[in-house]
C-alpha positions as CSV (number, residue, x, y, z in Angstrom):
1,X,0.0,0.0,0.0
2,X,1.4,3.7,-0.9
3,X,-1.1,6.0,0.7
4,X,-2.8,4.8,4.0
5,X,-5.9,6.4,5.1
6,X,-3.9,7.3,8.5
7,X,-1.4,9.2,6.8
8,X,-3.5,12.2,5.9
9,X,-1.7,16.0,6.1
10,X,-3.9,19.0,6.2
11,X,-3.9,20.6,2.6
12,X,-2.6,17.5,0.9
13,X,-4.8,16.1,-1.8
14,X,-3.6,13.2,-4.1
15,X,-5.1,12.7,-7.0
16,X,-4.6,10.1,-10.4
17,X,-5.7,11.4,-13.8
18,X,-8.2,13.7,-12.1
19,X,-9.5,10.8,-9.2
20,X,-9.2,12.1,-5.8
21,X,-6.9,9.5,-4.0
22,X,-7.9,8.6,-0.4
23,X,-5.5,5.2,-0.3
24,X,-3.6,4.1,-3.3
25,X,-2.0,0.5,-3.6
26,X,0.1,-0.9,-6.5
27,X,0.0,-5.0,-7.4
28,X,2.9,-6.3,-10.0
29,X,2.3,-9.1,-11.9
30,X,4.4,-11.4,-13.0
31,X,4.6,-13.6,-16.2
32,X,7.4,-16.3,-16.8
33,X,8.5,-18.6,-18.9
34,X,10.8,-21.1,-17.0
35,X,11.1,-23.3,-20.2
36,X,13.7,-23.7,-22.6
37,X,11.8,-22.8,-25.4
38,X,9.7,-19.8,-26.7
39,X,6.2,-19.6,-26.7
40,X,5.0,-19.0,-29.9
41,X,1.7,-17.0,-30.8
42,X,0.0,-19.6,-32.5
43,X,0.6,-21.7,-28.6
44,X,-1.5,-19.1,-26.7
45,X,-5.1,-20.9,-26.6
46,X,-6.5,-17.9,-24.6
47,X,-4.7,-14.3,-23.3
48,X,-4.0,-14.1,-19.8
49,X,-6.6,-12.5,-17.3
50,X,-6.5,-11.2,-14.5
51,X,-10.1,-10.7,-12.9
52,X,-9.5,-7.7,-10.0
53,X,-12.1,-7.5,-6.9
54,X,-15.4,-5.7,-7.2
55,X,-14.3,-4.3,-4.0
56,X,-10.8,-2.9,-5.7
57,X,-10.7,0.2,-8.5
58,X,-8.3,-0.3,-10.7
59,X,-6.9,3.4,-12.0
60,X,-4.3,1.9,-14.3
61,X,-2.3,-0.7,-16.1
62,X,1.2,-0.7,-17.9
63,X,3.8,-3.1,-18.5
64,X,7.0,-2.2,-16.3
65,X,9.7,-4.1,-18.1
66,X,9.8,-7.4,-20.6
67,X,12.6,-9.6,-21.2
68,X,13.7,-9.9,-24.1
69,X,12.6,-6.7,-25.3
70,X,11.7,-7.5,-28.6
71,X,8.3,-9.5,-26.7
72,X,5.3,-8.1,-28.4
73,X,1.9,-8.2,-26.0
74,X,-0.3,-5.8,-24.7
75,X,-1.9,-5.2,-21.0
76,X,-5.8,-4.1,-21.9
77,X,-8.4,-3.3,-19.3
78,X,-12.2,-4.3,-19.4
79,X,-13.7,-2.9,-16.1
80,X,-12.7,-5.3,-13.1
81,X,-10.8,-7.5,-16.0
82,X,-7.1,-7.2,-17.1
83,X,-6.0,-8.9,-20.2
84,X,-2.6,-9.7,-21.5
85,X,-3.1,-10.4,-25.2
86,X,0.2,-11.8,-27.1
């Protein structure tokens, strides 16, 4: 958690693409291949999802780092519903 309810300072607002922050949390996901071999489009059945709480507002998604670089996929967000489409 980044911001805590408790830690509140007279005069300080936080805010995130215009939402008024009262706590603020941040979840990393991570996605490994621990073969020895690539996976290939054409193996991926289905993208990856991630299905977030009702409870939970999700604010943003990105993709922090990939390895090799050259990966191609995309992080795409359908209400309480992340996708990672190859």
């Amino acid at each position: 958690q980044i911001i805590y309810p408790t830690t509140g300072v007279d005069g300080l607002d936080v805010s995130y693409k215009g939402t008024k922050l009262r706590t603020l949390s941040k979840t990393t996901f991570l996605v490994e291949n621990t073969g020895n071999s690539p996976v290939l489009e054409s193996d991926v059945i289905a993208p990856i999802k991630i299905v977030i709480s009702d409870k939970a507002n999700v604010l943003d998604t990105m993709i922090d780092s990939k390895l090799p670089t050259n990966l191609e996929f995309q992080a795409i967000r359908d209400k309480q519903e992340i996708f990672i489409k190859f």
